[in-house]
C-alpha positions, -999 to 999 in steps of 0.1 A, spaced: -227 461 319 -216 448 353 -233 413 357 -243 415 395 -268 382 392 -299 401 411 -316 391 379 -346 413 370 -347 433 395 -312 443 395 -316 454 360 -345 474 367 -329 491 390 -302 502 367 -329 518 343 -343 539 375 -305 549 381 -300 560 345 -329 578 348 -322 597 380 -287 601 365 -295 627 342 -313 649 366 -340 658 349 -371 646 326 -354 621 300 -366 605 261 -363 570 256 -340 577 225 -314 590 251 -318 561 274 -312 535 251 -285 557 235 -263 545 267 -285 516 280 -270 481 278 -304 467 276 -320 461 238 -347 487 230 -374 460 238 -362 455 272 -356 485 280 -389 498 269 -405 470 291 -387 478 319 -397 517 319 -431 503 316 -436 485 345 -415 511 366 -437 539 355 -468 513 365 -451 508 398 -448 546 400 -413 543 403 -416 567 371 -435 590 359 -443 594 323 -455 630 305 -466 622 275 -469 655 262 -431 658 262 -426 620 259 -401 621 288 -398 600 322 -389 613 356 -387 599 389 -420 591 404 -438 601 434 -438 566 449 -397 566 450 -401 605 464 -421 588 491 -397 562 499 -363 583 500 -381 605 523 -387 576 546 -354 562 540 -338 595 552 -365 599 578 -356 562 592 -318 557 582 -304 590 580 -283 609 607 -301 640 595 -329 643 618 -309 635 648 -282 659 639 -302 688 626 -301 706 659 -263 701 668 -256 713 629 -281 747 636 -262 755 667 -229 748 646 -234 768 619 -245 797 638 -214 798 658 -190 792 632 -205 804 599 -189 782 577 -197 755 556 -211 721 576 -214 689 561 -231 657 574 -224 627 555 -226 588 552 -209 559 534 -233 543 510 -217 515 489 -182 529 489 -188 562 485 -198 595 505 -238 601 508 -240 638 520 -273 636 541 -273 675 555 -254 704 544 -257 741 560 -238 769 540 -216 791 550 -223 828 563 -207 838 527 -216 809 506 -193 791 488 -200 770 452 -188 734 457 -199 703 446 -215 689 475 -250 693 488 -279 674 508 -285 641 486 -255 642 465 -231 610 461 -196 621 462 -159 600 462 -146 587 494 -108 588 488 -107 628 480 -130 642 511 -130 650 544 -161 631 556 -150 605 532 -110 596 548 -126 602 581 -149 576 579 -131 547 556 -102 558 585 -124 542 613 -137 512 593 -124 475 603 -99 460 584 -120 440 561 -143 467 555 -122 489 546 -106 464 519 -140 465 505 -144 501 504 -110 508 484 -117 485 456 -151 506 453 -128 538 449 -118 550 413 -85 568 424 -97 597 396 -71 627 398 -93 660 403 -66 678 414 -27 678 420 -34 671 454 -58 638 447 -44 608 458 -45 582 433 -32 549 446 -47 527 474 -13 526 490 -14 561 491 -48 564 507 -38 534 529 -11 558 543 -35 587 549 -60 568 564 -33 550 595 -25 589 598 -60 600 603 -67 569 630 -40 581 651 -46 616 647 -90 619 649 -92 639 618 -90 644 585 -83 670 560 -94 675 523 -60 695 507 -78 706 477 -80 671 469 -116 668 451 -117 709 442 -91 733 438 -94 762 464 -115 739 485 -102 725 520 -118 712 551 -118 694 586 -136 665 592 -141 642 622 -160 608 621 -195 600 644 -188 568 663 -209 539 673 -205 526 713 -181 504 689 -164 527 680 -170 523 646 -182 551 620 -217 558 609 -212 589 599 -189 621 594 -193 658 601 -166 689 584 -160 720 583 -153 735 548 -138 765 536 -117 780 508 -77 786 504 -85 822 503 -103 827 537 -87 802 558 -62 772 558 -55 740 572 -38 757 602 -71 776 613 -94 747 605 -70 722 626 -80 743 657 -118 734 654 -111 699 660 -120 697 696 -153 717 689 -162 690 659 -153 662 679 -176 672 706 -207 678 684 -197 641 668 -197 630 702 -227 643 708 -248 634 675 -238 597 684 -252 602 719 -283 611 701 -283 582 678 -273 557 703 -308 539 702 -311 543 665 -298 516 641 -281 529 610 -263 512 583 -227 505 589 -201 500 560 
């Protein structure tokens, strides 16, 4: 266990994460078979989430679940600090004109939030979908954004990456991603080469702040066998001018910035 020194509550909330980690209703035997809390405390803790309705408890099944009270929050949370509501109607007009796969997305503690998703015409299966937490280095949305951080952000964000090779094409060393990412900056874009899934590839440009800084990031996905980089490289100027104009929209909104 990573000692963070947010005490109590820190360790609570590393209970509700385990919990939400296994995506579905969960028995105390399997939580404490990969907690790193004794069985006392760990017991205690699921106690007074499940009180706080943080949890919820079925003791029919003797499972826990995530409770209605965090439902409400995240909704409120997304609601209040998501680019989702603003961009729902520039992603509608998008995807009807393109067909393809759209992504909207976030950085949230180093790593890729994807807030909105609309599927392609022919739907694709792919990791990625509305509420998912995906890996910065290896994605579109990711590069894009990390490529339009400041400098001492962006030293933050890499030593949250885990440089995991998915593919052949993943990179796996900051210096390699440190090279990618001056290339992206100067170009406005950035491509995912099958890096995260094989036969998957996209375009993706980064929403900007009046600072010019990025809050979020918007793609274009596909696969190897209906398009390639070539074909996605000419959407650029369309993508950059629904970023454009999802920041124009969120101008008076004040979102998280990594």
């Amino acid at each position: 266990m990573v000692e963070t020194g947010d005490g109590t509550v820190g360790k609570a909330l590393e209970v509700l994460d385990s919990v939400a980690a296994v995506g579905g209703p969960v028995r105390f035997t399997d939580l404490l078979a990969n907690s790193p809390f004794p069985k006392a405390t760990l017991y205690r803790f699921l106690q007074t989430l499940t009180h706080q309705g943080m949890l919820s408890y079925d003791p029919d099944r003797q499972t826990y679940a995530l409770g209605m009270r965090l439902v409400r929050l995240a909704h409120t949370a997304w609601s209040r600090s998501s680019l989702a509501p603003i961009a729902r109607p520039h992603l509608d007009r998008l995807s009807a004109e393109l067909g393809e796969t759209l992504h909207l997305a976030q950085l949230d503690q180093g790593q890729v939030l994807y807030v909105d998703k609309r599927n392609a015409a022919q739907p694709v299966e792919m990791f990625s979908s509305a509420g998912k937490v995906g890996p910065a280095y290896c994605t579109g949305v990711g590069k894009a954004m990390m490529a339009h951080l400041p400098p001492d952000a962006v030293e933050q964000v890499m030593v949250r990456q885990s440089f995991h090779r998915f593919t052949p094409h993943t990179y796996t060393t900051p210096a390699e991603l440190a090279a990618e990412l001056t290339a992206i900056t100067k170009r406005g874009y950035a491509f995912d080469r099958e890096e995260h899934e094989p036969g998957i590839i996209c375009i993706a440009v980064p929403i900007l702040s009046d600072r010019g800084r990025a809050i979020g990031a918007i793609s274009v996905t596909s696969t190897t066998t209906r398009t390639d980089l070539g074909a996605l490289k000419l959407l650029a100027p369309r993508l950059r001018a629904v970023a454009q104009d999802i920041a124009g929209d969120a101008r008076d909104w004040r979102f998280p910035e990594q």
